[in-house]
C-alpha beads as a LAMMPS data file, in Angstrom:
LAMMPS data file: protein, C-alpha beads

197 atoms
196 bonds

1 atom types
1 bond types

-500.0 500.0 xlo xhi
-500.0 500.0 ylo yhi
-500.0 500.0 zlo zhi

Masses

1 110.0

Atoms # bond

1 1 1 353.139 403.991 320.604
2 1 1 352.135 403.706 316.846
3 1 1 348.965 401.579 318.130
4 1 1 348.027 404.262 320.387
5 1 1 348.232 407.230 317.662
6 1 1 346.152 404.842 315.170
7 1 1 343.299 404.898 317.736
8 1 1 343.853 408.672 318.486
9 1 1 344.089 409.649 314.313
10 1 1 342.042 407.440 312.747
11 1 1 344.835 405.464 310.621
12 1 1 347.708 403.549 310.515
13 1 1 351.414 405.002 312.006
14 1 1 354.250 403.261 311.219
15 1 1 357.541 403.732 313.551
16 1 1 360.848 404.400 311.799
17 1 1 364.369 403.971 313.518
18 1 1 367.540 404.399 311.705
19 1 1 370.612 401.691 312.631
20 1 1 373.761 401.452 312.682
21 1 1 374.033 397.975 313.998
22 1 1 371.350 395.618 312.027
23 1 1 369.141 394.109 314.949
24 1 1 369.355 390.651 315.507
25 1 1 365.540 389.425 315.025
26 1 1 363.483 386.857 312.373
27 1 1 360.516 388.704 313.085
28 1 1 361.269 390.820 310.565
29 1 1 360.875 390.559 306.762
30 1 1 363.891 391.917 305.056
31 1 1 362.706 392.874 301.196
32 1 1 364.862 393.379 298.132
33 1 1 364.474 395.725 295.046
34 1 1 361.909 398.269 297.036
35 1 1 361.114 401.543 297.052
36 1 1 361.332 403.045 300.752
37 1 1 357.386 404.476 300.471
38 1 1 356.522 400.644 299.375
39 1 1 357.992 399.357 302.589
40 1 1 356.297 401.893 304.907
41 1 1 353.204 400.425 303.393
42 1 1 354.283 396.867 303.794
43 1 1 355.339 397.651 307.513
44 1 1 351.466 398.022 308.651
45 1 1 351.482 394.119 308.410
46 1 1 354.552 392.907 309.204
47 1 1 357.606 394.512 310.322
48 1 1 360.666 395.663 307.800
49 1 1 364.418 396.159 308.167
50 1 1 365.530 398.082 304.888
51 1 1 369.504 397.825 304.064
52 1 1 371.348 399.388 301.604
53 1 1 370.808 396.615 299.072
54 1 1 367.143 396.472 299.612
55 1 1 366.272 399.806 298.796
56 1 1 365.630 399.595 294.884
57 1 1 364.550 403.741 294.475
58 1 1 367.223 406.594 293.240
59 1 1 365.604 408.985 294.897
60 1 1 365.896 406.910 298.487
61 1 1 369.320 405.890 298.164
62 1 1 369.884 409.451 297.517
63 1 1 368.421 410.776 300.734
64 1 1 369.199 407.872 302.812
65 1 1 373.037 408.857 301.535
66 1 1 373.534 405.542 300.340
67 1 1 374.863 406.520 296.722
68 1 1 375.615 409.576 295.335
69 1 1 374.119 409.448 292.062
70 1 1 372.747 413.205 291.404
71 1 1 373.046 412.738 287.450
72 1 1 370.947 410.277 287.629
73 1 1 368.140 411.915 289.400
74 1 1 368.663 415.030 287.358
75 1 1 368.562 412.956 284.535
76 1 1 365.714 411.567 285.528
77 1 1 363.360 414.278 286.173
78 1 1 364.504 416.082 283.212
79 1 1 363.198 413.162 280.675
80 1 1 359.769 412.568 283.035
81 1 1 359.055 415.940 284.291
82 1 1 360.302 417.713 281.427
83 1 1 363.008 420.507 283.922
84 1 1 366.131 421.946 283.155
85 1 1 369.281 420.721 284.297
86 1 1 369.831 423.753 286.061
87 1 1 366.078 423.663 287.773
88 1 1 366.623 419.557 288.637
89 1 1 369.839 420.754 290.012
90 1 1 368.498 423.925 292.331
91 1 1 365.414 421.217 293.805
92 1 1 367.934 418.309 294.341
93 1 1 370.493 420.554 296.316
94 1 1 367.013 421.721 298.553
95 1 1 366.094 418.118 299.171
96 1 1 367.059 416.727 302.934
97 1 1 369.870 414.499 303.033
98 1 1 372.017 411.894 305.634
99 1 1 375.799 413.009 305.538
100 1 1 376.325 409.454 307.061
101 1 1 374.553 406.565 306.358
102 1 1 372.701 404.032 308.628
103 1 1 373.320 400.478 308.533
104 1 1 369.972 399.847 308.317
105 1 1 366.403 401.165 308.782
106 1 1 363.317 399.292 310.737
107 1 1 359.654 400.354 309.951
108 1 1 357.567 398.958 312.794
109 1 1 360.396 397.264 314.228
110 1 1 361.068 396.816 318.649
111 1 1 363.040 399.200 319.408
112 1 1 361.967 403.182 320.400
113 1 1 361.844 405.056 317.026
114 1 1 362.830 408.301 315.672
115 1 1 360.237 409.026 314.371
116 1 1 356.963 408.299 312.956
117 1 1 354.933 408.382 309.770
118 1 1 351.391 408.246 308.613
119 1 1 349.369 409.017 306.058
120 1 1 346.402 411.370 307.112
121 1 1 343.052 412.958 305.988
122 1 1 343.058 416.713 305.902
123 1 1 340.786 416.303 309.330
124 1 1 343.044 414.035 311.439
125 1 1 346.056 416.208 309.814
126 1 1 344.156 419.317 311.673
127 1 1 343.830 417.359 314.624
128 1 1 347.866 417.121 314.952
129 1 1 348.691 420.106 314.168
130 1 1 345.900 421.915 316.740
131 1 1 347.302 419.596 319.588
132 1 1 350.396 421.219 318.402
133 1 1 349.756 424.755 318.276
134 1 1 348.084 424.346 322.260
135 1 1 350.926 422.517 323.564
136 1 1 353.611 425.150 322.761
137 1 1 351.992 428.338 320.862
138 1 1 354.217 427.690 317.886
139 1 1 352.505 428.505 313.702
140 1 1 354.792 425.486 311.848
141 1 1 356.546 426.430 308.347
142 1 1 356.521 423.686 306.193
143 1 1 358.990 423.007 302.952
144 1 1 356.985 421.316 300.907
145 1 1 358.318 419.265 297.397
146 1 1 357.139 417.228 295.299
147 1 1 359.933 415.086 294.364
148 1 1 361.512 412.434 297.274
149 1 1 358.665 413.143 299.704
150 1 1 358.123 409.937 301.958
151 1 1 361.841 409.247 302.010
152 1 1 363.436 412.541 301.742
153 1 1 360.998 415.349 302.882
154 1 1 359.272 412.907 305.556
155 1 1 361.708 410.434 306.920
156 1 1 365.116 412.670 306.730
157 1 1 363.962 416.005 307.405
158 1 1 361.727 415.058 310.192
159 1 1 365.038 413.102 311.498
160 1 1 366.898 415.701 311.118
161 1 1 365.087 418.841 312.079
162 1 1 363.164 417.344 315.030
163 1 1 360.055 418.912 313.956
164 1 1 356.971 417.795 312.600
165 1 1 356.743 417.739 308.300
166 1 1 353.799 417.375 306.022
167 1 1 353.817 415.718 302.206
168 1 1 351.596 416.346 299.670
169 1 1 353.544 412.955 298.430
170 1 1 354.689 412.873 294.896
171 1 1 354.117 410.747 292.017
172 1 1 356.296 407.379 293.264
173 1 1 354.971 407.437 296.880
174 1 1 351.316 407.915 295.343
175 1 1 351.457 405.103 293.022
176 1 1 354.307 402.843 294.291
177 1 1 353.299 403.659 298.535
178 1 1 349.503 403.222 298.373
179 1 1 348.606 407.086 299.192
180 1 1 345.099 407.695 298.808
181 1 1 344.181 410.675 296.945
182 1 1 342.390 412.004 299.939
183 1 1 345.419 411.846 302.180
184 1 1 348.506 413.668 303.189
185 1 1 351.804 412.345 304.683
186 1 1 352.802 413.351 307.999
187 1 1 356.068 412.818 310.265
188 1 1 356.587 413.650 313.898
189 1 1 359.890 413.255 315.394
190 1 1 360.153 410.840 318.663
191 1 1 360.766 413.913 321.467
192 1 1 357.135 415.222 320.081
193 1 1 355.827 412.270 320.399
194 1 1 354.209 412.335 323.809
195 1 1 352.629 415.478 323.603
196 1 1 349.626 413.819 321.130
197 1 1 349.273 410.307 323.204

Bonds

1 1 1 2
2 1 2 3
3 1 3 4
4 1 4 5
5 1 5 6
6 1 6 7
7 1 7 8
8 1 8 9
9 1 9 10
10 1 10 11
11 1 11 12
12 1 12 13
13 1 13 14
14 1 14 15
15 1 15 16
16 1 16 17
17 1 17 18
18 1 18 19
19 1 19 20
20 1 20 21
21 1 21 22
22 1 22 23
23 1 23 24
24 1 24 25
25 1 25 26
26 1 26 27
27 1 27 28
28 1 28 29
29 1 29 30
30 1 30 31
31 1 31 32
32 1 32 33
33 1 33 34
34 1 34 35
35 1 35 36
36 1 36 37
37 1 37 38
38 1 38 39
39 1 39 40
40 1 40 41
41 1 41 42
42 1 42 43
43 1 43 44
44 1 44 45
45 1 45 46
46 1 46 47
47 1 47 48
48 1 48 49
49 1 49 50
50 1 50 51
51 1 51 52
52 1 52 53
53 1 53 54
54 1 54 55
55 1 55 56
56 1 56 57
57 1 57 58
58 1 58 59
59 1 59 60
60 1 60 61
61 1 61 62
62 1 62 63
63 1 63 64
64 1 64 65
65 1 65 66
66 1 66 67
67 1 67 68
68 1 68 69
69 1 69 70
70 1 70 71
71 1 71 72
72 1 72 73
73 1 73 74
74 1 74 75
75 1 75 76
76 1 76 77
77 1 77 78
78 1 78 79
79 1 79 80
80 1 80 81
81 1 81 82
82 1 82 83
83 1 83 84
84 1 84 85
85 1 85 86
86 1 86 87
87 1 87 88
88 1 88 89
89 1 89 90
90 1 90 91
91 1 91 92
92 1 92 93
93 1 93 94
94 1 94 95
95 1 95 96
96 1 96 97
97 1 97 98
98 1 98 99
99 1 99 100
100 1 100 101
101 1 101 102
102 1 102 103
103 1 103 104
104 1 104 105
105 1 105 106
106 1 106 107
107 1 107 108
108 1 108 109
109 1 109 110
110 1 110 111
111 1 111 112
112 1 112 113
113 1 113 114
114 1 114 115
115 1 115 116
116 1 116 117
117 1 117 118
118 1 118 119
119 1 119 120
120 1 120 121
121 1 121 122
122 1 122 123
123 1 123 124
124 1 124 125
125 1 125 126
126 1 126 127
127 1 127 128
128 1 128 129
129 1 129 130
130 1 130 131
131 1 131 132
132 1 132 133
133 1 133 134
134 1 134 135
135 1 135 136
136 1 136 137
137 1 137 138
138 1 138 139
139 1 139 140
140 1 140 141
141 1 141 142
142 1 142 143
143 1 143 144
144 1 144 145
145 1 145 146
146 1 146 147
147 1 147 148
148 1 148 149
149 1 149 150
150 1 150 151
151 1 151 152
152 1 152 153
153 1 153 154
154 1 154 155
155 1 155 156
156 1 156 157
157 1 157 158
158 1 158 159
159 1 159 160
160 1 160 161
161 1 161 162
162 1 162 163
163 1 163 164
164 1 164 165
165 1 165 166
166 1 166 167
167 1 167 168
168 1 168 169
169 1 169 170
170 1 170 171
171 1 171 172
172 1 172 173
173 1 173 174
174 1 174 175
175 1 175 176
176 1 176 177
177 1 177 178
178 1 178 179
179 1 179 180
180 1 180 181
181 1 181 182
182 1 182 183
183 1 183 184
184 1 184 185
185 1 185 186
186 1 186 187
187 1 187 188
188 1 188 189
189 1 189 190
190 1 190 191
191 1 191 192
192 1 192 193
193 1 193 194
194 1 194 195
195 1 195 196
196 1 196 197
């Protein structure tokens, strides 16, 4: 599926599936201390299971629901972006989250995903959403943020809403996740799937 959406956009897609058994493979590579945007990257070469000790970023074990640690993130983006508590606190409670987390999570890995992710020119970006506008007459609403993007506004909230989401990224994904400048970060949910292949 992935390969066929590469040929159709122009770039590289990278399947997602959430787990709650951890699949029995050694195809995959299994890294430690990484940010979730670092291991989409990594998955375009080799396939990746992510577990809750391997994820290394705040913001990911955050959205992933994997540790509630809100005073650190608020913390956080007070000192670097220089925001109130009670601003840190309005964006964090607006950012999707898992109630329940997976096991696991495999980028590029065998099984059907739930969803996919790429990042996009503006032009290829177009592309997706005209194919969607044709197929069902629908104008889409994006949230966009600029905190938690590839793992929280990407990843979860396409998960979770079963709808397509854009990213502008944000500073980790751009510099940790190896966004170009010139791109965009899309997701599109697994029952959308079909209608651009």
């Amino acid at each position: 599926m992935n390969r066929k959406f590469s040929n159709k956009f122009h770039s590289h897609w990278v399947k997602v599936k959430f787990y709650n058994e951890i699949p029995d493979s050694n195809n995959y590579k299994k890294p430690t201390g990484i940010r979730f945007c670092q291991a989409v990257n990594q998955a375009i070469l080799h396939p990746v299971i992510l577990t809750k000790e391997g994820i290394s970023c705040p913001g990911a074990r955050y959205v992933f629901g994997l540790e509630d640690n809100t005073e650190d993130i608020i913390k956080f983006w007070q000192g670097k972006r220089g925001v109130s508590k009670k601003i840190a606190q309005t964006i964090l409670k607006k950012v999707a989250k898992l109630k329940e987390p997976f096991n696991c999570i495999g980028l590029n890995s065998d099984d059907e995903p739930d969803l996919l992710v790429s990042y996009l020119t503006p032009e290829d970006a177009m592309d997706v959403l005209a194919i969607y506008h044709n197929y069902n007459g629908e104008i889409l609403n994006f949230d966009i943020s600029s905190v938690m993007t590839i793992c929280g506004n990407i990843a979860v909230k396409t998960f979770l809403d079963h709808k397509l989401n854009i990213s502008f990224g944000c500073d980790e994904a751009r510099n940790h996740g190896n966004i170009g400048r010139e791109r965009l970060a899309i997701g599109i949910p697994r029952g959308l799937c079909d209608i651009f292949i």
